[in-house]
N, C-alpha and C positions, 0 to 999 in steps of 0.2 A: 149959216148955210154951209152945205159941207159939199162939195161933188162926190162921186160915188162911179164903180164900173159897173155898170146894170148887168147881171147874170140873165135876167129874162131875153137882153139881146141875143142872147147866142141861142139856137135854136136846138131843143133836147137838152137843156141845165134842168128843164125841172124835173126829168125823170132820174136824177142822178141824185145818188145818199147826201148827207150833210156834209161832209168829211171832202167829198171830194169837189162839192159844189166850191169851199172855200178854196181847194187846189185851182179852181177853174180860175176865181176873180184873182187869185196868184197872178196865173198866167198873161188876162189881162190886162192886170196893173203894168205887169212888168215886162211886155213885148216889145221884143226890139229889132224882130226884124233880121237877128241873128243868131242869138242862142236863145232866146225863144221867139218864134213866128207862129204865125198863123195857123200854119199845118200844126203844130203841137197843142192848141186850142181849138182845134179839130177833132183832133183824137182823142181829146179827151170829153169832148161834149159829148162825141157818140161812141162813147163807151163800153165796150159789152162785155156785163159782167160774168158771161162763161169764157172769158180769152183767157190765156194764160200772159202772165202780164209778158209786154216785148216791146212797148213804146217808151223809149227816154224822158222824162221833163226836166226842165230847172224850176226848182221850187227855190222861193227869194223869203228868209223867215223876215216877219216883222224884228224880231229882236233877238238878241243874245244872252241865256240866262246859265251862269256860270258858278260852281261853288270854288273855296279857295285853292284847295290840290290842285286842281285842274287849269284853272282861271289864271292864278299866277302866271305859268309860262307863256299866255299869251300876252298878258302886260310887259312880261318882259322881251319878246319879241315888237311887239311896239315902240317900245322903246330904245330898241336897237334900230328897229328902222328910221327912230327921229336923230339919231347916231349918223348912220348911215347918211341921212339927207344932209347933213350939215356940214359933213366930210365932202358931200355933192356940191355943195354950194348953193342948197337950196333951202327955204325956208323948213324947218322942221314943228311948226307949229303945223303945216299942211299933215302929219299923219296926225289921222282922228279917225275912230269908228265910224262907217257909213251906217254901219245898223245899230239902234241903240243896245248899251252891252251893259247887263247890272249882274253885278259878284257877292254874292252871299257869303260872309264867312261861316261857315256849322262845321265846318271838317274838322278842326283844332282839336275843339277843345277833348279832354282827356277826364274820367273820373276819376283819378287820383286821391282825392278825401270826399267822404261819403257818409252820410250816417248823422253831421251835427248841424246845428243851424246854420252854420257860418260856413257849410260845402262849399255852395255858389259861388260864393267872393274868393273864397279859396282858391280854389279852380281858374276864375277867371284872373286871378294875380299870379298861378303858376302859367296859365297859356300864356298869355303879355309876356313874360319871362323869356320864355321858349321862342313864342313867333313876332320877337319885335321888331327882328329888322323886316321880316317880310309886310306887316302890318305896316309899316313908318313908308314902304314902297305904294304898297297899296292906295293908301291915303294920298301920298304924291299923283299916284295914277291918274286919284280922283281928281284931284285937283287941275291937274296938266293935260286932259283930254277931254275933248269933248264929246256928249251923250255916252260916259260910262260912270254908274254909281256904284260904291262900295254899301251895300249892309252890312255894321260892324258887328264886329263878336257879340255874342249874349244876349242875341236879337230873335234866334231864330232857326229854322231848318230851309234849309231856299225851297221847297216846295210848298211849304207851308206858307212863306213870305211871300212866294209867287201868287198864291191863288187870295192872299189876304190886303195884298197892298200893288203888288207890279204889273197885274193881270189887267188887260183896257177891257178883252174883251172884243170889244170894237177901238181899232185904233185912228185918233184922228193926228194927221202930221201936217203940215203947213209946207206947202211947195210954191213956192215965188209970191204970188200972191192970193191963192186958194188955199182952201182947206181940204184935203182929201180923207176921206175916211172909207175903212178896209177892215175886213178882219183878222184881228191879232193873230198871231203865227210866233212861236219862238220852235228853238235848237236850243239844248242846253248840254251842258256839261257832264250830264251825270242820267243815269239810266232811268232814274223814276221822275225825271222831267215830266214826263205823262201824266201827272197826277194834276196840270193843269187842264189837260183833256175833259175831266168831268165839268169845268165850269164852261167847256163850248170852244175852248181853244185850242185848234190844233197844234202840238209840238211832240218833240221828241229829243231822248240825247244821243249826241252826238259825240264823235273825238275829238281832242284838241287841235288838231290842224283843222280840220272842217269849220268848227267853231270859232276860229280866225278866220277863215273865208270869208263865212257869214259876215263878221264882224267887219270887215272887208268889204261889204257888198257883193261879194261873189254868192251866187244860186247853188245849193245846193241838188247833184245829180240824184235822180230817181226814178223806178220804174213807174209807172202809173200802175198801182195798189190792184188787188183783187179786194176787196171788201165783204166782211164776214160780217151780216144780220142777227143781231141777239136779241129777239123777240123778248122784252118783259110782261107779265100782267101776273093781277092777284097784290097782295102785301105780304113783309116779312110777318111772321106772327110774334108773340109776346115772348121774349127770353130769347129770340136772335138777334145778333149785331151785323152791325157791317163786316165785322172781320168772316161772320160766318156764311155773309155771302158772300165775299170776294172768295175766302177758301174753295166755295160750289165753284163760283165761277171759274177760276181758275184751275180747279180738275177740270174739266168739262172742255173748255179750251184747250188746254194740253195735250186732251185724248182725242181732241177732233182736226189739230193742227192748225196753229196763224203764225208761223215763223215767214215776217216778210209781207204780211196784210195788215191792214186796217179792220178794227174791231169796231161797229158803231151799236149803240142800245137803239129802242126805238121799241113802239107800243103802248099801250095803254098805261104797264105797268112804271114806266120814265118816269110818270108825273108823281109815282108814289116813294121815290128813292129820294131823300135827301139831299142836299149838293153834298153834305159831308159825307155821303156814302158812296156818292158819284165820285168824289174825291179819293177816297181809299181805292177805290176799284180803278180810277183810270190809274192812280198811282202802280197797282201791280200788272201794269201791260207786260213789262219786261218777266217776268214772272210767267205771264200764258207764252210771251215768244212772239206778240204781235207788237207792230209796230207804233199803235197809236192803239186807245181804248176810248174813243169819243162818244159823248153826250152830246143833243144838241142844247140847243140857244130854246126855253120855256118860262115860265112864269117864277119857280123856283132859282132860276139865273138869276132875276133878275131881285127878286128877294133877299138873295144870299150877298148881291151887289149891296145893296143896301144897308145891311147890316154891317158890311164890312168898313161903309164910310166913304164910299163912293160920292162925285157930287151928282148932285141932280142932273147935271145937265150928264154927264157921261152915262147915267141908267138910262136916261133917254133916249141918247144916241144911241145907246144895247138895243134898246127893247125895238124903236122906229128904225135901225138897221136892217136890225133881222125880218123883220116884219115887210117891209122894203124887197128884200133882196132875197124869200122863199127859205129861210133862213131857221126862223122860226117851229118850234116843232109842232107837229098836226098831228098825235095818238092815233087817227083816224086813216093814215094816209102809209102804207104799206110800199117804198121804195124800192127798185129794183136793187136786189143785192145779190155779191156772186155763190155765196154759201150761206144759210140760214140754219140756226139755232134758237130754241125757246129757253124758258125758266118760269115754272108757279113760283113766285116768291116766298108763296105760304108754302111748299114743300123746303127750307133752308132750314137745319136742324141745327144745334151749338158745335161747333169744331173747334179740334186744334188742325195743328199742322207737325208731324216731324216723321223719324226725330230731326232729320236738315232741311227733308226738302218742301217748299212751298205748296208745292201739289200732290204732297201723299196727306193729304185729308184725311181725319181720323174723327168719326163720330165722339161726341165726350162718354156715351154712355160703354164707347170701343177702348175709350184709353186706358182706363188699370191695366185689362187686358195685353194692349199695342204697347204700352211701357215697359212691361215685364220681359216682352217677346224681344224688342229692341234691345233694351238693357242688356239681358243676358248675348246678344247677338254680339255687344260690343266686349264685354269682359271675355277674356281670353282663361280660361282653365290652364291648370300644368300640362295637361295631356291635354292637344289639339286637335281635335278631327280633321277630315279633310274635304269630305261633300260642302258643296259651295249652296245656298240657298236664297230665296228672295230676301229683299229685306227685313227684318221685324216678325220671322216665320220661325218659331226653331226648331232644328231637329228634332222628332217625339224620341231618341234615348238619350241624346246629348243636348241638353236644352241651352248650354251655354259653352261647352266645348267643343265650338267647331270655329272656322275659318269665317271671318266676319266677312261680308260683302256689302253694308253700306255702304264703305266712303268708296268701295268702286262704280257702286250704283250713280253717288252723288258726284264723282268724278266725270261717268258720263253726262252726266244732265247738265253741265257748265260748261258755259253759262246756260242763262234760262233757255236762251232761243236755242240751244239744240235739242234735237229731239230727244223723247221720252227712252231712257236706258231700258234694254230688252231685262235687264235682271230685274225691273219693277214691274209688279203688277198688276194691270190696269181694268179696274173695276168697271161695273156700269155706270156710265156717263153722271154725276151729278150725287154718284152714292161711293162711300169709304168702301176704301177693298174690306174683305173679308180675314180678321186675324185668326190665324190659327194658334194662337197661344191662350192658355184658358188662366183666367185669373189668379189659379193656384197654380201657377207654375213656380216650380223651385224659382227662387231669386237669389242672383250671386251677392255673396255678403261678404265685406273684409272691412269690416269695425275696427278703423285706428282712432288712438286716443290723442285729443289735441286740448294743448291747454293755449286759452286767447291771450290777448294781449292785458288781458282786466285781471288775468287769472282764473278766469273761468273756466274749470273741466269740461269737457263736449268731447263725443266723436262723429267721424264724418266714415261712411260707407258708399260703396257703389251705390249710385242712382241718388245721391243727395243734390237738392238744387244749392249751388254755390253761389251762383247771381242772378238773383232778379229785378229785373231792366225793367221800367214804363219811359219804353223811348221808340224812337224811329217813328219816321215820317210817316208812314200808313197809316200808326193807331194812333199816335197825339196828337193828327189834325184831325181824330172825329168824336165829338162830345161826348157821343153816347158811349163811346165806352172807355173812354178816360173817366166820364162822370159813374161808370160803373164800376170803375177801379176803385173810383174814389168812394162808392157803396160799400163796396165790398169791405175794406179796411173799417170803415164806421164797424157793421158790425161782426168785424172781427174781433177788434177793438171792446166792444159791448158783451162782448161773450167771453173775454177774458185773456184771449189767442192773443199769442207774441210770436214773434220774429223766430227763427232758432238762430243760435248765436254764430254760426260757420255763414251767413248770407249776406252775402255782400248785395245792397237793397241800394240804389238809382231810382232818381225822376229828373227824365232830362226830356222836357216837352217839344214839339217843333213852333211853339209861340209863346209868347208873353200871358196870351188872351187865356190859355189853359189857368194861368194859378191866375190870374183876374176871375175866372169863374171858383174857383175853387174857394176864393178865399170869400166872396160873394157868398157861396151857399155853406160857407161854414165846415168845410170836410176839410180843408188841408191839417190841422192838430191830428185827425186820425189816420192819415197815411205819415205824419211824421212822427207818428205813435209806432208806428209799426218797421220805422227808419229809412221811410221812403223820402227823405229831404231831398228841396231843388239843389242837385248840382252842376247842372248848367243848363244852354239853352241849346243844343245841337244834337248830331246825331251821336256820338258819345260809346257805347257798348254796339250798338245795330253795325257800327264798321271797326270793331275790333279796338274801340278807343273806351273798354270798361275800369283803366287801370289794371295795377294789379290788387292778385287778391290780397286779404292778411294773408304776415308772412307764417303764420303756423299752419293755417289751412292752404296755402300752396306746396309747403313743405311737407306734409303729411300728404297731398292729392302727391306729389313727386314719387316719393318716398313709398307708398304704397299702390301706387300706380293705377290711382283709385281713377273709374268711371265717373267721373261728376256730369252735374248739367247746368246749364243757365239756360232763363226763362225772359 
């Protein structure tokens, strides 16, 4: 038996989104009469979603979920405070997390060797190396406080370990002699926290003093949210991915504004998304500028629990929670929200994204085109123009001798939540701006000659891809198109295609579960055909940790001040 705070008590919960119904049973659980009362569970029951938000809350997360950068300095402040107490004269086994606090290591490690079977071990014998005295703290941490666990190295991406193993979902915790259950809520360390959002669980990251409070027991301050409606219905159609929707989604959001809201799905179209797709997409909230990207609590939660290894009795408590407490999602049942946006699923066509930023979306059949325009944007001629231009646009006499304005473009847009730089161009909602570069446009060329470390003659020119990455926690927690990577290289493979020799070629997944599928369906021999061997298990090149390159192909990109790219 578990007790529960009934949301149906409070009169006007059930005209209120998903997102903020769990704000409410927040508030609930956690009144005190001082910093949060009554009146603030007031205001937010009757909520109205045309105000401009101006009501304070304390939101209290369930848990604290921390990667190592980050997560470190707060153990090490813990542990000066158990310093501190003892210098007091007070018991220092009393500092202990009030909220449970789990650390993921993925930041480390480094792709340093690449390319042979024995990457992985490699790598993870050069991180040990590097981070042993912090690891040796770590593990002390673990040990010497209570409700905080360490995930070690070579486990994992903490989002990915979030929504496969740390996630309740619905949380049940033991208070004297009852059982309370509540829904999970974390604050994490690191910006694509959100990527738990898609399995129904509200969180988001946060800074490290905050993420101490929490950890603390202190509530984290908040506006009460304006909440943005993303209407889904229809299906993706055959040959798009989730990357190609979050891309749509994510122009679309951008150009409509949620810096500072809550983003919830909701419609018909919910029940046709996958959780791993849900997953990619809550993952890039930071990316649109909103605060959370939530899915509710559906039959596919409860699916995807399942699979992951859940016990029985906790799917239960998921599914009879939510079902309980209006929780549960209803296709049929149209929510009052403060701003509303749709999406046919079947209109998502193949995208990329660049050349930097998230939301300059580029149809695939736009990119020879958008590469050539970029490219030249960024090679610098002898003789410099001077008119300044959008991004990826190029002058029609000077196609690549003019004054480049990307990284100023990209400089305003950073971080994601601020708004969209006036020097980019912002198409209609859901569709790729328009390039004006035509496929034959001159392409700048400067062919240096590079001999490898084998001895092999090559050369590397502007626009050559020099690293290509299958990493970062968006795409290696979703099947479908890791398992399309892993197509792709089969028949590449099959048709004779090699690697070129200047590519520095990574696979560094956000789970274990990725090469357990792979090696199941028999693809891993043809991406490590192609030299895409595991070299670790983290986020590795997506945060600047790709190694370096070889030293002839750095020395030559130096040396001839060559445009490269990595993918």
């Amino acid at each position: 038996d578990y007790d529960i705070y009934r949301l149906d008590a409070v009169e006007g919960s059930d005209k209120l989104p998903f997102s903020l119904k769990v704000l409410l049973e927040n508030l609930l659980r956690t009144e005190d009469g001082a910093d949060i009362t009554a009146d603030h569970i007031r205001a937010l029951a009757n909520w109205d979603p045309s105000a401009e938000p101006d009501q304070e809350i304390q939101f209290t997360p369930a848990r604290v979920v921390m990667q190592d950068f980050t997560g470190v300095p707060c153990i090490v402040d813990l542990a000066t405070m158990r310093e501190a107490m003892a210098e007091l004269g007070g018991d220092p086994q009393k500092i202990n997390p009030l909220a449970p606090a789990e650390l993921v290591i993925d930041h480390s490690v480094i792709a340093d060797i690449f390319g042979t079977e024995d990457s992985f071990q490699r790598n993870v014998e050069i991180e040990y190396e590097r981070n042993g005295e912090r690891y040796q703290f770590l593990r002390w941490g673990q040990g010497a406080f209570s409700d905080f666990k360490v995930v070690p190295p070579g486990t994992g991406i903490v989002h990915q370990v979030n929504i496969e193993h740390l996630a309740r979902v619905v949380f049940p915790r033991q208070e004297g002699n009852r059982t309370v259950a509540y829904p999970d809520t974390c604050v994490g360390t690191d910006s694509h926290t959100t990527m738990v959002n898609g399995l129904g669980v509200l969180g988001w990251g946060v800074g490290g003093i905050e993420a101490e409070a929490a950890m603390l027991g202190q509530p984290v301050s908040m506006l009460i949210p304006r909440v943005v409606g993303f209407k889904l219905f229809g299906q993706l159609p055959d040959g798009a991915t989730a990357t190609d929707l979050v891309l749509t989604i994510t122009e679309m959001l951008r150009q409509h504004g949620v810096v500072g809201k809550f983003v919830e799905f909701y419609g018909e179209g919910v029940s046709a998304v996958p959780l791993a797709n849900r997953a990619t997409i809550g993952n890039m909230s930071p990316e649109f500028g909103s605060t959370a990207a939530m899915f509710p609590i559906d039959e596919e939660t409860i699916t995807y629990l399942k699979l992951t290894g859940r016990s029985a009795e906790q799917v239960a408590l998921v599914e009879a929670y939510a079902k309980e407490q209006g929780l549960w999602h209803d296709p049929t049942r149209e929510p009052a929200f403060s701003e509303y946006l749709e999406l046919d699923l079947s209109t998502v066509v193949p995208s990329i994204a660049g050349p930097k930023r998230p939301q300059d979306r580029v149809a695939i059949t736009d990119a020879k085109a958008s590469f050539r325009a970029a490219l030249a944007d960024y090679v610098q001629a002898d003789e410099t123009g001077g008119e300044e231009r959008k991004p990826g646009v190029p002058a029609q006499e000077k196609p690549f001798g003019v004054k480049s304005s990307v990284d100023e473009a990209v400089a305003e847009t950073f971080p994601a939540s601020d708004p969209i730089a006036e020097t980019h161009g912002n198409g209609e909602a859901g569709k790729p701006d328009a390039y004006q570069g035509s496929e034959d446009a001159e392409r700048p060329r400067k062919p240096t000659r590079v001999v490898m470390e084998d001895g092999t003659g090559t050369e590397v020119d502007h626009g050559h891809v020099v690293i290509a990455a299958i990493t970062s926690c968006t795409n290696t927690s979703n099947p479908q198109v890791m398992i399309g990577a892993a197509l792709l290289a089969k028949n590449a493979v099959e048709r004779g295609l090699a690697t070129k020799p200047w590519v520095k070629t990574t696979l560094a997944p956000g789970s274990k579960v990725v090469m357990d599928y792979y090696e199941k369906a028999e693809l891993t021999p043809y991406l490590e055909k192609l030299g895409f061997y595991l070299v670790g298990y983290g986020c590795t090149t997506c945060i600047g940790n790709s190694g370096p390159l070889p030293e002839p192909v750095s020395n030559a990109v130096n040396e001839a001040d060559l445009a490269v790219v990595s993918v």
